[in-house]
LUMKE-61765 format. One record per residue (C-alpha): chain; x, y, z; residue number from 1; residue in three letters. Coordinates in steps of 0.5 Angstrom, whole numbers, m for minus. Layout:
N
<node mol="A" east="X" north="Y" up="Z" seq="NUM" type="Ala"/>
...
This chain:
103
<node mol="A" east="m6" north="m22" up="m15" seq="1" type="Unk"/>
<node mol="A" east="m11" north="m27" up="m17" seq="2" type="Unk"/>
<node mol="A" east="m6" north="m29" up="m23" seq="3" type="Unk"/>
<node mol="A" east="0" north="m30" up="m19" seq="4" type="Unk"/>
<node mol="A" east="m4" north="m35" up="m14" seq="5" type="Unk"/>
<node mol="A" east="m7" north="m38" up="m20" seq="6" type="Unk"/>
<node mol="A" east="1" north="m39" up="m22" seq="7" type="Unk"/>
<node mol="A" east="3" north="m40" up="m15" seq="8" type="Unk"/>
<node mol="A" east="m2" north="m46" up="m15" seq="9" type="Unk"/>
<node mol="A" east="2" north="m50" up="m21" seq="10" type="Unk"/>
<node mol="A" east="7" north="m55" up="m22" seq="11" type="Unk"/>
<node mol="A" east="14" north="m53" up="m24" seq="12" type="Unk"/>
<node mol="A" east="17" north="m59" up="m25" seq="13" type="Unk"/>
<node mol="A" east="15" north="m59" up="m33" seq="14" type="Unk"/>
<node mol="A" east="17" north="m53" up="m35" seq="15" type="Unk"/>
<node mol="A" east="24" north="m52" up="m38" seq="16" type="Unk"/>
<node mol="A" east="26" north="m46" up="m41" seq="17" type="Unk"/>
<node mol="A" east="30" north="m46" up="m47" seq="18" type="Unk"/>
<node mol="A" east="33" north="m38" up="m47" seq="19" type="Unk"/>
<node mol="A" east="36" north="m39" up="m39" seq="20" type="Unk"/>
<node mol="A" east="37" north="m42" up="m34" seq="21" type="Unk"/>
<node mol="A" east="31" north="m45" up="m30" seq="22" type="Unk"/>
<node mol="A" east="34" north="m42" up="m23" seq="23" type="Unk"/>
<node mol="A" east="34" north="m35" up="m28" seq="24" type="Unk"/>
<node mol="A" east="28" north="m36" up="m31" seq="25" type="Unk"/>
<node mol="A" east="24" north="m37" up="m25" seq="26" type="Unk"/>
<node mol="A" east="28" north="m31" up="m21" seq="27" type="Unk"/>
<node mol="A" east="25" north="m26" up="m26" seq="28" type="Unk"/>
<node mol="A" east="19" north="m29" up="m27" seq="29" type="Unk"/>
<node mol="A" east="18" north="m27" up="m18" seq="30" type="Unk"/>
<node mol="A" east="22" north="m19" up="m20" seq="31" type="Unk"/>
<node mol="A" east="17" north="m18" up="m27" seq="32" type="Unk"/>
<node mol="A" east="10" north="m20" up="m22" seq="33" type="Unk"/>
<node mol="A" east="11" north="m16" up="m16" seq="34" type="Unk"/>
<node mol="A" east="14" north="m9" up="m20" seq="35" type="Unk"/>
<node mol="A" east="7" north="m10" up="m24" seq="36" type="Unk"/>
<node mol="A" east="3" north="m11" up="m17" seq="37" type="Unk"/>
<node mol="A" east="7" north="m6" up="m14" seq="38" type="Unk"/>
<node mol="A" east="6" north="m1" up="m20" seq="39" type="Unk"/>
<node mol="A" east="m1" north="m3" up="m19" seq="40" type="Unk"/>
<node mol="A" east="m3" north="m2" up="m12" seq="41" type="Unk"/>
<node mol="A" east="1" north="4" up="m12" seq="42" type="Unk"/>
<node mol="A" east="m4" north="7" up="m17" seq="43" type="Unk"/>
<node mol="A" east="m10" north="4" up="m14" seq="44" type="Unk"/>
<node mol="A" east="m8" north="7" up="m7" seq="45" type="Unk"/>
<node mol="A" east="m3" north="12" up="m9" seq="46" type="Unk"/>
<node mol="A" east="1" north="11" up="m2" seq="47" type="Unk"/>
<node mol="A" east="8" north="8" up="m2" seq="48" type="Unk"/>
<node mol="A" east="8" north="5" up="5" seq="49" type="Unk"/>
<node mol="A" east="1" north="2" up="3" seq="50" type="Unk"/>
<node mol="A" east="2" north="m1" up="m4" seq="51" type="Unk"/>
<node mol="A" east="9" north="m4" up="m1" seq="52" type="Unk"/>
<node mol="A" east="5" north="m7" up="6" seq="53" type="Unk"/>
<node mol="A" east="0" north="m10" up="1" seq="54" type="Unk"/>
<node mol="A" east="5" north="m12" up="m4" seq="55" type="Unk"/>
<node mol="A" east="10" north="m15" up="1" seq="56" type="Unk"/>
<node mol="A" east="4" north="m19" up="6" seq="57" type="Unk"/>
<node mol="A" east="2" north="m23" up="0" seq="58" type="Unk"/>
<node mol="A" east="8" north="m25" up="m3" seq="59" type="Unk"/>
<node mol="A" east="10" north="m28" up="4" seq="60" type="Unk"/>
<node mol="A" east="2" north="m31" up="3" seq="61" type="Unk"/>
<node mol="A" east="4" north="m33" up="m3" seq="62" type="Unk"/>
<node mol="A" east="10" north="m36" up="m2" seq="63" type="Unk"/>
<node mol="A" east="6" north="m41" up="4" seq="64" type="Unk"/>
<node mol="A" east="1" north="m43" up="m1" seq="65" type="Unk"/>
<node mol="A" east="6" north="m45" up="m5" seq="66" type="Unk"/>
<node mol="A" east="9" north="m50" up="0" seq="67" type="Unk"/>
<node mol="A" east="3" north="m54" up="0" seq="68" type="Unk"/>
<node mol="A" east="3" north="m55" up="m8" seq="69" type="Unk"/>
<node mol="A" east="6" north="m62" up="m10" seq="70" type="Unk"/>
<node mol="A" east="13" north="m60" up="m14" seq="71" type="Unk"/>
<node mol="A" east="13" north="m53" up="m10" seq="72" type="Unk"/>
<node mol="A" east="17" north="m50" up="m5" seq="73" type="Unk"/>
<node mol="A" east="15" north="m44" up="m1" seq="74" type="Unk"/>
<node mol="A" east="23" north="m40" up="0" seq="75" type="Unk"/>
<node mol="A" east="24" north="m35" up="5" seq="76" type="Unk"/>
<node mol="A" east="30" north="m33" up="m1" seq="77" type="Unk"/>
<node mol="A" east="24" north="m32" up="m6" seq="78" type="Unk"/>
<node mol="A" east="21" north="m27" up="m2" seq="79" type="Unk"/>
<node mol="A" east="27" north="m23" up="m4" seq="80" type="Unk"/>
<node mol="A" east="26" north="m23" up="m11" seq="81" type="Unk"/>
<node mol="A" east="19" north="m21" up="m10" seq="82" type="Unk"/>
<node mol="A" east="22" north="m15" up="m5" seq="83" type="Unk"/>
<node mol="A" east="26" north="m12" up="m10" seq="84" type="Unk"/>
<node mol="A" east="20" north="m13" up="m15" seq="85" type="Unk"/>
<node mol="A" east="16" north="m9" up="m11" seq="86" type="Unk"/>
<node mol="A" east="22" north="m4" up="m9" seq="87" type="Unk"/>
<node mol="A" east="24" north="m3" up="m17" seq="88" type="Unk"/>
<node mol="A" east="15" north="m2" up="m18" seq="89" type="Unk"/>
<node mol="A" east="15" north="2" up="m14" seq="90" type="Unk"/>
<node mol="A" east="21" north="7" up="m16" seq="91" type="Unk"/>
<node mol="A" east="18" north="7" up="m23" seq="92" type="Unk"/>
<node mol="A" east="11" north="9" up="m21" seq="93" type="Unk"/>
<node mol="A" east="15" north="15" up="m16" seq="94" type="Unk"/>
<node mol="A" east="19" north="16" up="m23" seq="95" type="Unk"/>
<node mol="A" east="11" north="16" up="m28" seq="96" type="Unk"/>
<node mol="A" east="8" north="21" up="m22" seq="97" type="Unk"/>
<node mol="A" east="13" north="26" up="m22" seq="98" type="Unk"/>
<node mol="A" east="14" north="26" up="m29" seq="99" type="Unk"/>
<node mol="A" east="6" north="27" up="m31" seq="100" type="Unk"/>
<node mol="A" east="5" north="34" up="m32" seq="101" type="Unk"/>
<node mol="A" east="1" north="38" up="m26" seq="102" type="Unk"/>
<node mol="A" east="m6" north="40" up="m27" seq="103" type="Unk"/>
């Protein structure tokens, strides 16, 4: 959590990537941090409903501690992206659980 607010806190407007578009790039990045948070919590709490609300309350925290960085927008539509992450994480470690054997 402390990593996404430390990058939530910097400026994007010199950050071009060259492999995809910015609009893209930056999507992903949204998706890629909130499956590693969700998968995460879910091994620190073990309880989906939890791992999701913790998750979910900081991505809409995150988003307005965006809005008061110079060159960042806190996005409602963001917050979507970091949904899906957090959805897409949290079916991975359902998947990890069930696939781990049974002691």
């Amino acid at each position: 959590m402390g990593i996404i607010f430390y990058f939530s806190g910097l400026p994007t407007t010199g950050i071009t990537p060259q492999i995809l578009p910015r609009f893209l790039f930056f999507k992903l990045l949204h998706l890629g941090e909130y499956i590693i948070l969700a998968f995460l919590l879910f091994y620190a709490f073990f309880d989906l409903k939890l791992s999701f609300i913790w998750a979910y309350l900081f991505a809409l925290s995150d988003e307005f501690h965006q809005s008061f960085i110079p060159g960042r927008t806190g996005k409602f539509t963001d917050t979507l992206f970091d949904l899906s992450g957090i959805l897409l994480g949290l079916l991975l470690a359902t998947f990890f659980i069930r696939q781990s054997p049974k002691r």
